[in-house]
C-alpha positions as CSV (number, residue, x, y, z in Angstrom):
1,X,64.7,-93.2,-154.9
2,X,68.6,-94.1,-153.7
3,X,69.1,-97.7,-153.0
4,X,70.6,-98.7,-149.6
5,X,72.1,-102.5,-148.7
6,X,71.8,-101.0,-144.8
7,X,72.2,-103.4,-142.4
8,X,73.4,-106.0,-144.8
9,X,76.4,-107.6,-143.8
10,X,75.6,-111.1,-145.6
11,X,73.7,-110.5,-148.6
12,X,71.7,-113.4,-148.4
13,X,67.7,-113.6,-148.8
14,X,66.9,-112.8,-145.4
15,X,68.2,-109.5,-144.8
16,X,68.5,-108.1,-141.1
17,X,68.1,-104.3,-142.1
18,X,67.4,-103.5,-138.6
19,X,65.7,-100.3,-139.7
20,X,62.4,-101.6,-138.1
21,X,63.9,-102.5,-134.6
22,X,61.0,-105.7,-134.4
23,X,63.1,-107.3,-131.7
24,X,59.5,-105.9,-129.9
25,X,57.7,-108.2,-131.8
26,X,59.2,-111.3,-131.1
27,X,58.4,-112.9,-128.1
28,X,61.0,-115.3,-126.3
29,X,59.0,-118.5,-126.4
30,X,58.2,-117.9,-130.1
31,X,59.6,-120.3,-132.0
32,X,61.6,-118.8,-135.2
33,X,60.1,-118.1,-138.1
34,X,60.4,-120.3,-141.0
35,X,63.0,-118.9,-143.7
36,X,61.1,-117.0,-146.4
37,X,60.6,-118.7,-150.2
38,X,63.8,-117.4,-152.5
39,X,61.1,-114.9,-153.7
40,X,60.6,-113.4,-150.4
41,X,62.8,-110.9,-148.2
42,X,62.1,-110.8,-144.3
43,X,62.2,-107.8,-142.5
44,X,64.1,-108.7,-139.3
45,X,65.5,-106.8,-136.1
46,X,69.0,-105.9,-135.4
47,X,71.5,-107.7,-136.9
48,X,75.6,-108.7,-136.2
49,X,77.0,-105.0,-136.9
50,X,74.4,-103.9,-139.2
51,X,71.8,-101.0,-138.3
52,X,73.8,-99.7,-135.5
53,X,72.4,-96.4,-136.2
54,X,68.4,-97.6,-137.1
55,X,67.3,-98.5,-133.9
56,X,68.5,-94.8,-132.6
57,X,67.0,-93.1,-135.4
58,X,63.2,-93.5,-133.3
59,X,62.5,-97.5,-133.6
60,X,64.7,-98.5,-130.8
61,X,62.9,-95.8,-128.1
62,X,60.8,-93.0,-129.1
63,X,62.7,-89.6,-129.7
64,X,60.4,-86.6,-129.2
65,X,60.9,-83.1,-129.8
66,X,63.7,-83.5,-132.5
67,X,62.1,-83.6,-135.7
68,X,64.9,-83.3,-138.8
69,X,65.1,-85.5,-142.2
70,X,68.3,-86.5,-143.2
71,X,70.4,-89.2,-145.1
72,X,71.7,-92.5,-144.4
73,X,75.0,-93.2,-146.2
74,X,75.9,-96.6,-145.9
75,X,79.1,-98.2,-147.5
76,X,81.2,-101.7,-146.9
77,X,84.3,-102.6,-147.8
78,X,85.5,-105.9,-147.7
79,X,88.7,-107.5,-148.6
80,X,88.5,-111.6,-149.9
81,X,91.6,-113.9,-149.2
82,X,93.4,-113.2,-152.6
83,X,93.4,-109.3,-151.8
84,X,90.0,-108.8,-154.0
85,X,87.8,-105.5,-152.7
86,X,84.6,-105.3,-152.8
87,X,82.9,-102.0,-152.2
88,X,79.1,-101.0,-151.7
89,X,77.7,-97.7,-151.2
90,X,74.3,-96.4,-151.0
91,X,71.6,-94.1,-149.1
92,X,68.5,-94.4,-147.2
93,X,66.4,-91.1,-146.9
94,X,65.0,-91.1,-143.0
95,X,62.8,-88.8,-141.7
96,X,61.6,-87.6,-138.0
97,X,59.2,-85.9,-136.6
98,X,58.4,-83.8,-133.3
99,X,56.1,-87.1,-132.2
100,X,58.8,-89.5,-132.9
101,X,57.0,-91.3,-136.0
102,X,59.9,-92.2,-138.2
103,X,59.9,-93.3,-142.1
104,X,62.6,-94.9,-144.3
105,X,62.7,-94.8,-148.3
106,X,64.7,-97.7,-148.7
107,X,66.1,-99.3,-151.9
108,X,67.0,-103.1,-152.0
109,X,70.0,-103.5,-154.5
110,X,71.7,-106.5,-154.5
111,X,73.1,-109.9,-156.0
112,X,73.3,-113.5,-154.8
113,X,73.2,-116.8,-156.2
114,X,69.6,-117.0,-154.4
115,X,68.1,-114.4,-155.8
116,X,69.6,-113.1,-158.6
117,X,70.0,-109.5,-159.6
118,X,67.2,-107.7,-157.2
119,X,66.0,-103.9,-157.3
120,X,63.1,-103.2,-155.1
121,X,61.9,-99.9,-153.2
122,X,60.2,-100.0,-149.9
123,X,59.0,-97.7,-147.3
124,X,59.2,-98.3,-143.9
125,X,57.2,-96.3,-141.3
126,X,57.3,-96.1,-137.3
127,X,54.5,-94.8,-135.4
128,X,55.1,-94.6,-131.7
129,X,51.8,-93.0,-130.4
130,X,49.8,-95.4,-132.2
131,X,51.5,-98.1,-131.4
132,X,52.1,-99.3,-134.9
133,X,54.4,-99.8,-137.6
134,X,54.3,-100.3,-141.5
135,X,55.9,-101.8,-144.1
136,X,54.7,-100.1,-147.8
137,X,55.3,-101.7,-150.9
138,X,55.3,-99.1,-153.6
139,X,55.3,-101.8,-156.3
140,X,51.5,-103.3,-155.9
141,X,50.7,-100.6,-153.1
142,X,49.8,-102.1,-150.1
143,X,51.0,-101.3,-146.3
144,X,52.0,-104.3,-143.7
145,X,50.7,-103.1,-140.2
146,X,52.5,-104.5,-137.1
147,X,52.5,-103.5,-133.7
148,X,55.5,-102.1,-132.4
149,X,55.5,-103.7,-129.1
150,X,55.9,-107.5,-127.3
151,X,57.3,-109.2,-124.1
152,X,60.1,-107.5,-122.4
153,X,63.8,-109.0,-122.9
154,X,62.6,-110.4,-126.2
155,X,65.8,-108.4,-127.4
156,X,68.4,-110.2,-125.9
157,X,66.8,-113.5,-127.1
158,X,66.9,-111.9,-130.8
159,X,70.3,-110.7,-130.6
160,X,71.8,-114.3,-129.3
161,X,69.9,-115.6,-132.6
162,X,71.3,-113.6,-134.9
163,X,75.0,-113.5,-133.5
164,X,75.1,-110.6,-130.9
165,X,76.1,-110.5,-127.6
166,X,76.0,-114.0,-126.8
167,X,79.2,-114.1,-129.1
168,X,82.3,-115.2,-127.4
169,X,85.2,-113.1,-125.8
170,X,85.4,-110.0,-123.4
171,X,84.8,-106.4,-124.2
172,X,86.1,-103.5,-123.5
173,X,84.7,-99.7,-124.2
174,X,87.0,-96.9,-124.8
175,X,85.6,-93.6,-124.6
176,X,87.3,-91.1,-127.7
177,X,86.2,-87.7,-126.7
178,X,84.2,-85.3,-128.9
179,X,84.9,-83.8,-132.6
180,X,82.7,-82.7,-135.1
181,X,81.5,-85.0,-138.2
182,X,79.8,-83.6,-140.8
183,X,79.4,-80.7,-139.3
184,X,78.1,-81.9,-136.3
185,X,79.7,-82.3,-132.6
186,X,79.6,-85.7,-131.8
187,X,81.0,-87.9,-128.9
188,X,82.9,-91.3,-129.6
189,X,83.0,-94.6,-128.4
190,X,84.9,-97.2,-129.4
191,X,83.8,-100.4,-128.2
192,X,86.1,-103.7,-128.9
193,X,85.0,-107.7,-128.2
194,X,87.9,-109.9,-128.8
195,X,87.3,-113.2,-129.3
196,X,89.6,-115.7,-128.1
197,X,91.8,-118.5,-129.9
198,X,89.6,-121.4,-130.3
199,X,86.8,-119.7,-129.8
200,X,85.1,-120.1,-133.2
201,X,87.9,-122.5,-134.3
202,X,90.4,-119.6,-134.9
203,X,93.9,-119.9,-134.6
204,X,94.4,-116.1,-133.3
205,X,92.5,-113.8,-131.5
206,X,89.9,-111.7,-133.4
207,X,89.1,-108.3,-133.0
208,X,85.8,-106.7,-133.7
209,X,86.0,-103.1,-133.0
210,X,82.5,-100.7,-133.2
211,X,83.0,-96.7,-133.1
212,X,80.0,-95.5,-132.6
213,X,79.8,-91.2,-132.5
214,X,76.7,-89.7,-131.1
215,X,75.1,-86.4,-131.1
216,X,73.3,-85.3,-128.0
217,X,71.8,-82.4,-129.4
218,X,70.0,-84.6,-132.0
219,X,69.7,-87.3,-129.8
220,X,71.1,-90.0,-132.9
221,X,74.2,-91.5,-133.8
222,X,75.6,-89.7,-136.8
223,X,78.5,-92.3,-137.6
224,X,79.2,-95.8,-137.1
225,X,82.2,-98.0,-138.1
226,X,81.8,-101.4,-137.5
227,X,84.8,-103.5,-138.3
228,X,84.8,-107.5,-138.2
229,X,88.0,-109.1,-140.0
230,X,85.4,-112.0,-140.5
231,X,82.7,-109.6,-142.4
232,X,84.8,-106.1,-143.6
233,X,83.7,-102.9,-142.8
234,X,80.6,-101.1,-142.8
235,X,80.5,-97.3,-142.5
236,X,77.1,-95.5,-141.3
237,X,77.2,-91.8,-141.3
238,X,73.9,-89.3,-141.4
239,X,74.4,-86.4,-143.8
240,X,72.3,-83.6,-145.5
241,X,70.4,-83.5,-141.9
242,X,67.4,-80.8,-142.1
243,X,65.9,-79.7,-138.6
244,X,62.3,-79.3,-138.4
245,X,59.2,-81.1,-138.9
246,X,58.9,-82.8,-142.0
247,X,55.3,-82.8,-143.9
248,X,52.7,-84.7,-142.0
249,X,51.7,-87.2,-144.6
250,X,55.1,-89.0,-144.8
251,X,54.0,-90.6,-142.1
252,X,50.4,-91.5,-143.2
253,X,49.5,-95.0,-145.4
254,X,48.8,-93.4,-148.7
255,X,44.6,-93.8,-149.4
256,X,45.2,-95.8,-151.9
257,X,47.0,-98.4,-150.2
258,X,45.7,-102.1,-149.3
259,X,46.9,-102.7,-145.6
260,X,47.4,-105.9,-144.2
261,X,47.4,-106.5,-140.4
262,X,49.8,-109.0,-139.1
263,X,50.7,-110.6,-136.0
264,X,52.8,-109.6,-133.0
265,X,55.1,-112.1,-133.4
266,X,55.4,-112.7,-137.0
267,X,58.0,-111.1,-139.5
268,X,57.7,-109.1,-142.4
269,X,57.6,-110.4,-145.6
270,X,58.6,-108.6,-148.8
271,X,58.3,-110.2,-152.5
272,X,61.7,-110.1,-154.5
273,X,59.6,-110.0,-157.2
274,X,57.0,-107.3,-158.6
């Protein structure tokens, strides 16, 4: 299975892959969630810049009569103070079908003082017309169920938490035509907040620009750049894309799986460890 740090623009334990687009199970007057133990990873709506492509990709609203399977390439660059790079690449295999169920092989690679040197494999699965979504770990086989809905405007409430749009400074959207990427006619946007001096306790204004290329005909975005001087780069681009239904049980707990019901308004906890 390919290993994928999407969404991760802080590799730190709780990692906002945005792949499960759960801002619709967290209610406004919820408080937060505790952090999770140093052994734990939490599953966690949109985050600052990462997953700009997973909630199109069937969390964020259900996409119906577009089934394909593709790939997820994800890769950020960024550049520390004494000109050091740092670059990350990796791939999440996605799948969609003509119902608008959605699943993600997903690979958790990654390093931090926190958690040390972490491998793991997950499977995430959205189901639309039953309402539900799971979380599979392949490791002791068992399935976290969660609804997929809660309180309207939860979103914005999620996004203010975790840095969004409540972040300082006006924006502007620039619209950049339509080419072709990856084989694929897509039209741009490029969409730029700029945060004033003194905002954050800069001494300059910053710039965080978003280019975000969308394909009407599959009804996803096939490339992302987000770029944040404070963060890097990350790159999001959907390749090897395969129209048609995939198979049927993709989207199915396996039988064999133990599955655990959660909460509408609680998280979803993976173990770091085995």
């Amino acid at each position: 299975m390919n290993s994928t740090k999407f969404g991760i623009l802080n590799p730190i334990v709780v990692i906002a892959l945005a792949l499960l687009g759960t801002t619709a199970v967290m209610g406004q007057s919820a408080p937060p969630p505790p952090p999770p133990p140093h052994d734990m990873m939490m599953m966690h709506g949109p985050g600052p810049g990462g997953g700009m492509m997973a909630g199109e990709f069937g969390e964020g609203k259900t996409i119906t009569g577009s089934p394909l399977s593709g790939d997820i390439v994800t890769s950020r660059d960024t550049t520390l103070a004494d000109g050091n790079r740092i670059h990350n690449e990796s791939t999440t295999k996605v799948y969609r079908d003509a119902q608008g169920r959605v699943r993600r092989d997903v690979g958790v690679d990654l390093a931090t003082p926190a958690t040390g040197n972490v491998k793991r494999s997950m499977v995430v699965i959205s189901d639309p017309p039953a309402g539900k979504r799971y979380m599979l770990n392949p490791d002791n086989k068992t399935a976290r169920e969660m609804p997929m809905h809660g309180p309207k405007h939860q979103g914005e409430e999620h996004m203010k938490a975790m840095g969004g749009p409540a972040e300082p400074g006006p924006i502007t959207k620039e619209q950049m035509g339509t080419k072709s990427v990856n084989g694929i006619q897509a039209e741009g946007v490029r969409v730029t907040r700029t945060i004033p001096a003194g905002a954050i306790g800069n001494d300059k204004p910053i710039e965080v620009v978003t280019e975000r290329w969308y394909s009407t005909d599959l009804q996803i975005a096939v490339m992302t750049v987000h770029t944040d001087p404070m963060m890097g780069t990350v790159t999001t681009k959907l390749v090897n894309v395969t129209r048609g239904d995939p198979d049927a049980s993709l989207f199915q707990v396996p039988s064999d799986y133990k599955v655990e019901v959660g909460k509408p308004n609680e998280p979803m906890y993976m173990p770091m460890k085995p």
